[in-house]
PLY file of the C-alpha trace (Angstrom):
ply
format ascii 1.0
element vertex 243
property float x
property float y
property float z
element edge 242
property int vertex1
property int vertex2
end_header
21.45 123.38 117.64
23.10 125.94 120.07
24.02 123.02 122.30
25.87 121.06 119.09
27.85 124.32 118.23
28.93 124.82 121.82
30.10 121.28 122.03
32.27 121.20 118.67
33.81 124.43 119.65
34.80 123.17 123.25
36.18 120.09 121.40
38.23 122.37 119.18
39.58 124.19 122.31
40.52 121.34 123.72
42.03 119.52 120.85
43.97 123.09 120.29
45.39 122.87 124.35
46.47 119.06 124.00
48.58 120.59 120.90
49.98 123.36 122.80
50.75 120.68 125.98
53.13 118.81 123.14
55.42 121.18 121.83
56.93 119.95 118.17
60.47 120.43 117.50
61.13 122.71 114.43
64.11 123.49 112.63
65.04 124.46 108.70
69.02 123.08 109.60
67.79 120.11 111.29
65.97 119.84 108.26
68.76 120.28 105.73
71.14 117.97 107.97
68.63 115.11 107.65
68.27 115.61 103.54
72.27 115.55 103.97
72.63 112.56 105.79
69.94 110.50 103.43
71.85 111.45 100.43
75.19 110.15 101.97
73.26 106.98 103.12
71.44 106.44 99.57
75.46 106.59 98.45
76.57 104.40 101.00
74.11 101.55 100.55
74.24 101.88 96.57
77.43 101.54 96.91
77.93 98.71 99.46
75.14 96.74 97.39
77.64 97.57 94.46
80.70 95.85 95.54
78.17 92.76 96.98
77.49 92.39 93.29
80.74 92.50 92.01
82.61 90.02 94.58
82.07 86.26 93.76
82.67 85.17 97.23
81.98 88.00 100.10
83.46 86.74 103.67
81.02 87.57 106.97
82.39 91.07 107.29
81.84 92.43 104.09
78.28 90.99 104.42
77.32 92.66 107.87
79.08 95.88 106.22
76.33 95.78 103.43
73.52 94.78 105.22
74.27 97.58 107.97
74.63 100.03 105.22
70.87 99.41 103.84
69.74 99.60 107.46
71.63 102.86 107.80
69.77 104.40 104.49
66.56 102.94 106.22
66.28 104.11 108.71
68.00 107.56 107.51
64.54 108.13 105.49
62.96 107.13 108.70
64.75 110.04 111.08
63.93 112.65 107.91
60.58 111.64 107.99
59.92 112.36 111.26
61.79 116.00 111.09
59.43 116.74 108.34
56.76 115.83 110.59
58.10 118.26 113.21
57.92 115.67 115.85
59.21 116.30 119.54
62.42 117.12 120.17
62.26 114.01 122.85
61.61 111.65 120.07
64.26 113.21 117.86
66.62 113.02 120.46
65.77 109.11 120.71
65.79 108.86 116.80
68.78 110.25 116.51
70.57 107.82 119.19
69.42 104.85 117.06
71.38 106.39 114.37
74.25 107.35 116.32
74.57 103.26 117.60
74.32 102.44 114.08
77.18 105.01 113.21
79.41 103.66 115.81
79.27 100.01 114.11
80.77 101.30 110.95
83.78 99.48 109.72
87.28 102.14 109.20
88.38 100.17 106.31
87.51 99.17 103.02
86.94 101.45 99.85
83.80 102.58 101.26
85.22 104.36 104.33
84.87 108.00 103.31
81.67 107.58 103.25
80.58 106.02 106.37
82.69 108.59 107.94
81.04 111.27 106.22
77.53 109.60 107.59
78.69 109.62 110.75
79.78 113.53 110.50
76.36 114.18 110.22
74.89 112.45 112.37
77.30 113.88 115.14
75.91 117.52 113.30
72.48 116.53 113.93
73.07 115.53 117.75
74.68 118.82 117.95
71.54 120.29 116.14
69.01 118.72 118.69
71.21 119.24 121.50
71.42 123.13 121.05
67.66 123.76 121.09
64.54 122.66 123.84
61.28 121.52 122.86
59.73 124.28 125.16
59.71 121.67 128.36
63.40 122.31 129.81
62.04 121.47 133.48
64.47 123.86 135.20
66.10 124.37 132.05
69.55 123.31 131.93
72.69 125.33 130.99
72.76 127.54 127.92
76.99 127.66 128.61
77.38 124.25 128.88
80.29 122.83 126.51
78.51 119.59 126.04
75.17 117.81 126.69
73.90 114.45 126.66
70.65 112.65 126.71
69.48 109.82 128.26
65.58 107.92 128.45
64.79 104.92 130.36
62.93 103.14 132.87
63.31 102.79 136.16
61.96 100.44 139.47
64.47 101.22 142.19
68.15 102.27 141.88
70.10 102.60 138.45
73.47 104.33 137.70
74.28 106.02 134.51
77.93 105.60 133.89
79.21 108.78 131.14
82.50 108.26 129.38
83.14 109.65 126.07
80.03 109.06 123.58
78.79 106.30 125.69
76.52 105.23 128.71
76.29 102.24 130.27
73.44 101.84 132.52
74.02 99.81 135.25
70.67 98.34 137.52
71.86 98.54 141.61
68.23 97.54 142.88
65.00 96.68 141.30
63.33 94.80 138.33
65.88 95.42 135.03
64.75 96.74 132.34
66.11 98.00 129.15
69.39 99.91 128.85
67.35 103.03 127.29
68.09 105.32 124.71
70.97 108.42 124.47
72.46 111.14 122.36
75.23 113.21 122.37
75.84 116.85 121.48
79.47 116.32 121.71
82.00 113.57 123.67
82.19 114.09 127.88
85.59 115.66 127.07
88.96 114.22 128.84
89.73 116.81 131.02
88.39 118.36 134.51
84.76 119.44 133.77
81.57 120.24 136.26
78.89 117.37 135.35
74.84 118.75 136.31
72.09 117.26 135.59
68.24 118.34 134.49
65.91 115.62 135.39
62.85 116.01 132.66
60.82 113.29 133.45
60.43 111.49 136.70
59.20 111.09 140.31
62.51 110.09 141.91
66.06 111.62 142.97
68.59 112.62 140.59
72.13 113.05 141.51
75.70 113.33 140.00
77.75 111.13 141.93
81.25 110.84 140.70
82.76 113.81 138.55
85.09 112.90 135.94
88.68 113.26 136.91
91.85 111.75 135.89
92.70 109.37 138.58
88.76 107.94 136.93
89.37 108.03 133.36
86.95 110.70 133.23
84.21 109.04 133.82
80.96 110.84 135.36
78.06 108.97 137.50
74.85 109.85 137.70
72.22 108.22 140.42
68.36 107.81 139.82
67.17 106.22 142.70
63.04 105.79 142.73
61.18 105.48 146.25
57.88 105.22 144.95
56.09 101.68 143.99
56.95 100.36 140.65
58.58 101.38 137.60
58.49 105.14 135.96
59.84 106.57 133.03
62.49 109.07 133.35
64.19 111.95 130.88
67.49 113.36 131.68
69.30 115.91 130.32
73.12 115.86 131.14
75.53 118.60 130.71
79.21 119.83 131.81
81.14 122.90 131.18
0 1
1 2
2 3
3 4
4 5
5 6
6 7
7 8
8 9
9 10
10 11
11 12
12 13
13 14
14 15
15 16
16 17
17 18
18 19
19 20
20 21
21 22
22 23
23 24
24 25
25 26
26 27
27 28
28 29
29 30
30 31
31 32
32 33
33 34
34 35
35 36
36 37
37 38
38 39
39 40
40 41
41 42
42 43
43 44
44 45
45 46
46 47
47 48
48 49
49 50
50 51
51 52
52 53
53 54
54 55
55 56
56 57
57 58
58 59
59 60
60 61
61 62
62 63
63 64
64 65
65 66
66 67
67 68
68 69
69 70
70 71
71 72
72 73
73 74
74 75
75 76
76 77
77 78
78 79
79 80
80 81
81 82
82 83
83 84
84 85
85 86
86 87
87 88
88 89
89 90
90 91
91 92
92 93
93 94
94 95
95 96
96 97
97 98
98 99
99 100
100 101
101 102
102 103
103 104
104 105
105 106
106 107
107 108
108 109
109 110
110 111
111 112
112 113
113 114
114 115
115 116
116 117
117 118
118 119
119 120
120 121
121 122
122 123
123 124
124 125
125 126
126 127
127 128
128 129
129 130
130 131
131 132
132 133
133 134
134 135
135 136
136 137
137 138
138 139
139 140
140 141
141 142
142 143
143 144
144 145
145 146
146 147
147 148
148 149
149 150
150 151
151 152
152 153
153 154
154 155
155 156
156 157
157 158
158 159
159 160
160 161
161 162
162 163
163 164
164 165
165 166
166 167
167 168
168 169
169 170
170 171
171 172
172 173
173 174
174 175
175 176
176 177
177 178
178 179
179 180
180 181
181 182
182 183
183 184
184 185
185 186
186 187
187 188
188 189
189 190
190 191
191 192
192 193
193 194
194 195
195 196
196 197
197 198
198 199
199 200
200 201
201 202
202 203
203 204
204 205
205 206
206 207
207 208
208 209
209 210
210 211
211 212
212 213
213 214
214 215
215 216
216 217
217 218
218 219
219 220
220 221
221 222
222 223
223 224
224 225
225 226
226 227
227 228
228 229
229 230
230 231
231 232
232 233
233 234
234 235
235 236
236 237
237 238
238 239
239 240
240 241
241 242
């Protein structure tokens, strides 16, 4: 009997130290900004399903516009699930970049405009949100006066460069097997104007470097280098910031 005790308490301490390993990302206006954004995105789809109704004959456009804006509400609930869940800050961060590349694909016309743009407002205010707090596992912790941060998740064999302009950035494979693109956010654009780019590499066995700062006479357009030694492919977490 002593033995049985003994063993369900060591399983308790253990299950309580994997819990404590995984840090969950908590936050009452990351909370209120995903209620926010759900209510605009109900609105948005209601409304997009609306005027599908109405129109006797809808061209291509107006039917991507709809069917975007039901995917938007989607996967809205989705992202305010998971904050009520207090998941990770990492998968947050990834959430949220889904709904920032939907946000970029909404159309700046029509009678429905206001209220994409308002969607996209707050989905900038969440990446802002998730950008301005850690989940507890900064690696050597970044810059608290950085003006801007971005995020970035992927995979990589050999040699990739990340290529930072704006809101946006393109991975591009040098050496190795490809893979994916991976996943980013933004806390704010990479700003057009002289600014020091650093990086925080998170996750990863490899070399992490900032090769090209972003100037004029470059568009302003930063470059960061993962290059990977080791034998095969390995997940990697950066976080990328410039003041």
């Amino acid at each position: 009997m002593k033995k049985i005790i003994l063993l369900t308490l060591a399983l308790i301490v253990f299950g309580l130290s994997a819990q404590a390993q995984t840090p969950n990302f908590s936050s009452t206006r990351l909370d209120n900004l995903a209620n926010q954004l759900k209510r605009q995105t109900v609105d948005l789809a209601d409304r997009a399903a609306e005027d599908l109704k109405r129109s006797n004959s809808n061209s291509r456009s107006e039917l991507e516009t709809a069917f975007l804006a039901q995917q938007f509400d989607a996967s809205a609930g989705l992202f305010q699930q998971l904050v009520r869940d207090n998941r990770s800050a990492v998968e947050l961060r990834d959430a949220a970049s889904i709904l920032t590349d939907l946000a970029r694909r909404a159309p700046n016309f029509g009678a429905n405009r206001n209220l994409w743009r308002n969607a996209s407002n707050a989905v900038n205010d969440i990446n802002r949100e998730l950008g301005g707090n850690n989940d507890g596992d900064t690696g050597d912790g970044g810059d608290n006066s950085a003006s801007g941060r971005a995020f970035w998740r992927g995979t990589v064999d050999k040699e990739v460069r990340l290529v930072i302009k704006d809101r946006y950035i393109e991975t591009r494979l040098i050496s190795g097997n490809p893979y994916s693109e991976g996943t980013f956010s933004f806390t704010s654009p990479l700003p057009t104007r002289n600014v020091s780019v650093e990086v925080n590499k998170k996750k990863g066995r490899g070399n992490v470097r900032v090769l090209q700062q972003p100037r004029r006479n470059n568009d302003y357009t930063a470059i960061v280098q993962i290059y990977d030694e080791g034998g095969g492919a390995r997940e990697y977490e950066l976080e990328i910031y410039w003041r």
